[in-house]
BAFI-3210 file (N, C-alpha, C; in Angstrom, 3 decimals, decimal comma, padded with zeros to 6 digits):
// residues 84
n [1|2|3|4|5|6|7|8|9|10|11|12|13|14|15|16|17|18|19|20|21|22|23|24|25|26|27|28|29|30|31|32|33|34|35|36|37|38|39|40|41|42|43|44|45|46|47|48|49|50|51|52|53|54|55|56|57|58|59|60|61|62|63|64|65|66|67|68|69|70|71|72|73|74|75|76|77|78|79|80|81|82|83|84]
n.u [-011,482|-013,595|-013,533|-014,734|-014,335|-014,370|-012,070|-008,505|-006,302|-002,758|000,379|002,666|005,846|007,561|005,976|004,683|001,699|-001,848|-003,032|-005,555|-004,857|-004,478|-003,638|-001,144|002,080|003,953|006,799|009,773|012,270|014,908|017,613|019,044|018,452|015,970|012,551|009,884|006,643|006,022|004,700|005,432|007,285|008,366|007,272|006,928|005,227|004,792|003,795|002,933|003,395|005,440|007,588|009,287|010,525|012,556|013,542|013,190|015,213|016,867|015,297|014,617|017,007|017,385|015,400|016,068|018,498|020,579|023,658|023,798|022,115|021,345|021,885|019,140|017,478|017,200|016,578|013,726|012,279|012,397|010,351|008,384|007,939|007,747|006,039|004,313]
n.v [079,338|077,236|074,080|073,694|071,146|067,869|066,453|065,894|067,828|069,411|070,871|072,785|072,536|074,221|076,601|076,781|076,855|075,407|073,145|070,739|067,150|065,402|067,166|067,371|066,513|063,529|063,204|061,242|060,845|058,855|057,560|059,931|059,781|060,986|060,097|058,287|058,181|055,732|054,685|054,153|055,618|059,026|061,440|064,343|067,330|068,220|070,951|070,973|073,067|074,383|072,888|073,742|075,805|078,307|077,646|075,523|073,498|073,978|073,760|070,935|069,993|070,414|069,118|066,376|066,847|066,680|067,271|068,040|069,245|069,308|067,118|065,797|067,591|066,499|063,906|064,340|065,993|062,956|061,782|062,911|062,861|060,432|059,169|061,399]
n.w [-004,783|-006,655|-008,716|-011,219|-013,137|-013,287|-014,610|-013,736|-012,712|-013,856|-013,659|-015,799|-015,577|-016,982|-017,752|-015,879|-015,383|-014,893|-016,109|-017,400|-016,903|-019,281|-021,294|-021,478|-021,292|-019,727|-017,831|-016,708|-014,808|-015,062|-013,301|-014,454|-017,136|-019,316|-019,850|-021,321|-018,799|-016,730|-014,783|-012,302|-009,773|-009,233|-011,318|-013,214|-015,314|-018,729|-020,682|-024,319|-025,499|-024,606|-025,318|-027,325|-025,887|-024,402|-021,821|-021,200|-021,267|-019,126|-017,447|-017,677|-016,831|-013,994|-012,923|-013,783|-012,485|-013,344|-016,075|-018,740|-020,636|-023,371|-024,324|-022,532|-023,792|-026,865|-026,266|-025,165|-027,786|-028,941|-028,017|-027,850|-030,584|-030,920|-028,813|-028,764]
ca.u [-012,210|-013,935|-013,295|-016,076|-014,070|-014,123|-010,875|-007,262|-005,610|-001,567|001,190|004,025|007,150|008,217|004,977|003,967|000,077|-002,274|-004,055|-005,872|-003,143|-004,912|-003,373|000,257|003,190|003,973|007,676|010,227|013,548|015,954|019,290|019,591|017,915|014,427|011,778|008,042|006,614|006,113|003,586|006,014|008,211|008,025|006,914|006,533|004,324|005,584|002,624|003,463|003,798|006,792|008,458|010,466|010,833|014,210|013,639|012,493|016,398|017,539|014,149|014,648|018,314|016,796|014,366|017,119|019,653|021,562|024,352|023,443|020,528|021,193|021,203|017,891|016,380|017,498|015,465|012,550|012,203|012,527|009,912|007,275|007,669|007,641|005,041|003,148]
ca.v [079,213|075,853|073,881|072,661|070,393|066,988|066,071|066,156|069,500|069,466|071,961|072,156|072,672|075,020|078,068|076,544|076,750|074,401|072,659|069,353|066,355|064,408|067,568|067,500|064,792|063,219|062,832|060,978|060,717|057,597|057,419|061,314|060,012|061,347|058,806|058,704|057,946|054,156|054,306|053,736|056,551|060,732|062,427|065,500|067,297|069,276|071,135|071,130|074,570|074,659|071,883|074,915|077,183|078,752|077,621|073,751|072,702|074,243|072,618|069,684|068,801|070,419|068,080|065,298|066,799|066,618|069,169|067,693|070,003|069,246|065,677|065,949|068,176|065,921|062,584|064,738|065,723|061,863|061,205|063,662|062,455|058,840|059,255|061,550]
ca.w [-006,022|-006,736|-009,891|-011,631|-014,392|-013,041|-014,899|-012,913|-013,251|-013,219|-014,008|-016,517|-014,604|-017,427|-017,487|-014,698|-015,894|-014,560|-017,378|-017,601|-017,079|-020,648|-022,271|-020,884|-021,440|-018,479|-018,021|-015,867|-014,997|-014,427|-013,534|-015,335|-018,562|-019,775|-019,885|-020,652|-017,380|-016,698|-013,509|-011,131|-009,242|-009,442|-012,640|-013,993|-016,590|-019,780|-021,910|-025,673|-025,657|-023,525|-026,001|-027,679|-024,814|-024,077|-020,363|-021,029|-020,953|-017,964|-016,127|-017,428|-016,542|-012,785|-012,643|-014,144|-011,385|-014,445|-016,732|-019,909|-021,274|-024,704|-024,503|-022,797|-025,087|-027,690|-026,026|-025,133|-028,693|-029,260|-026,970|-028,113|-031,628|-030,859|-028,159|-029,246]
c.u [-012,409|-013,837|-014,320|-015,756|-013,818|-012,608|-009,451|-006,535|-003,716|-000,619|003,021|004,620|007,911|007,207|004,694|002,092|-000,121|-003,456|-004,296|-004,824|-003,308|-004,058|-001,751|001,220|003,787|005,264|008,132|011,337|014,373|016,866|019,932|019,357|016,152|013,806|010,627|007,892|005,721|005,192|004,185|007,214|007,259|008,298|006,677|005,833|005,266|004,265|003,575|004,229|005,030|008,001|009,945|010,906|012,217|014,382|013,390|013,987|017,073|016,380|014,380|016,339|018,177|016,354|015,157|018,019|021,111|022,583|024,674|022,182|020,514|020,810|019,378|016,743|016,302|016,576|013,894|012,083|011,570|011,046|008,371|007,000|007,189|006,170|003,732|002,520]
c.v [077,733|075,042|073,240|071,179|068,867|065,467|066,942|067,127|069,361|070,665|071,790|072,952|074,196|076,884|077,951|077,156|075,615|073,914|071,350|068,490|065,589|065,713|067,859|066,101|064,660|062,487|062,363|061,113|059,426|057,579|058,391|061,245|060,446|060,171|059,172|058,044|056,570|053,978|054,035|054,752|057,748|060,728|063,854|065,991|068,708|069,889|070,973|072,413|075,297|073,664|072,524|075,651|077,113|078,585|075,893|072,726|072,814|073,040|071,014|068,825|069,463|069,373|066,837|065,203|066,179|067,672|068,585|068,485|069,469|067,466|065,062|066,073|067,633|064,559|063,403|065,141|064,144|061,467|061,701|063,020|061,156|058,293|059,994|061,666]
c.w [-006,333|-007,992|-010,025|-012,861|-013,061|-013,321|-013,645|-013,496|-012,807|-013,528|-014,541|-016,027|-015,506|-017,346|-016,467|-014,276|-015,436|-015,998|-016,651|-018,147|-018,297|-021,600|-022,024|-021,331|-020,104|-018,635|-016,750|-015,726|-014,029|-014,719|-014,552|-016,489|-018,114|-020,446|-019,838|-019,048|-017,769|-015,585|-012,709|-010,763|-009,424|-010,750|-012,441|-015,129|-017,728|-020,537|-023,702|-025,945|-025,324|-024,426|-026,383|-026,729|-024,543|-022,837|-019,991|-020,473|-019,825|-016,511|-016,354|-016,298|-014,941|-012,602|-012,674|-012,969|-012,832|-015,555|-017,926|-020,818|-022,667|-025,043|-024,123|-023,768|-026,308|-027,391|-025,760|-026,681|-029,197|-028,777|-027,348|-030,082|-031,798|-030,052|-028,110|-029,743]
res [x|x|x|x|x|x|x|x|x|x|x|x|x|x|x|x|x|x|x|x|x|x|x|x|x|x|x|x|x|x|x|x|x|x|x|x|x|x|x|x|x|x|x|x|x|x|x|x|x|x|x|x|x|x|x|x|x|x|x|x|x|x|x|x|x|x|x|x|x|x|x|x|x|x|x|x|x|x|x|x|x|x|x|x]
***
């Protein structure tokens, strides 16, 4: 199936939906903290929608390689308010 949208399509790690990456937050992780993403290393994308989800903390501290969920979910919060 061919896409006709000329914008970059990515997928949040948590529904794992592909949306347009202008409508996603684009996260990172250093040294097991949560970080907007800085242009340099591996990222990941979060939709909004997934902010609350009862599945966002377990992916993230995956993605982190980390057994902190709460602290996470506590800077991502931070991160979405501050950032977005």
């Amino acid at each position: 199936m061919a896409r006709n949208s000329s914008h970059p399509v990515r997928m949040c790690i948590v529904c794992r939906e592909r949306i347009e990456q202008s409508a996603l937050i684009r996260l990172q992780c250093r040294e097991g903290n949560l970080e907007p993403y800085i242009g340099m290393g591996r990222s990941f994308y979060l939709c909004f929608e997934c902010v609350e989800h009862k599945k966002t903390s377990g992916q993230l501290a995956r993605h982190c390689k980390s057994n902190t969920p709460v602290m996470l979910m506590n800077r991502l919060k931070e991160i979405v308010v501050n950032d977005g």
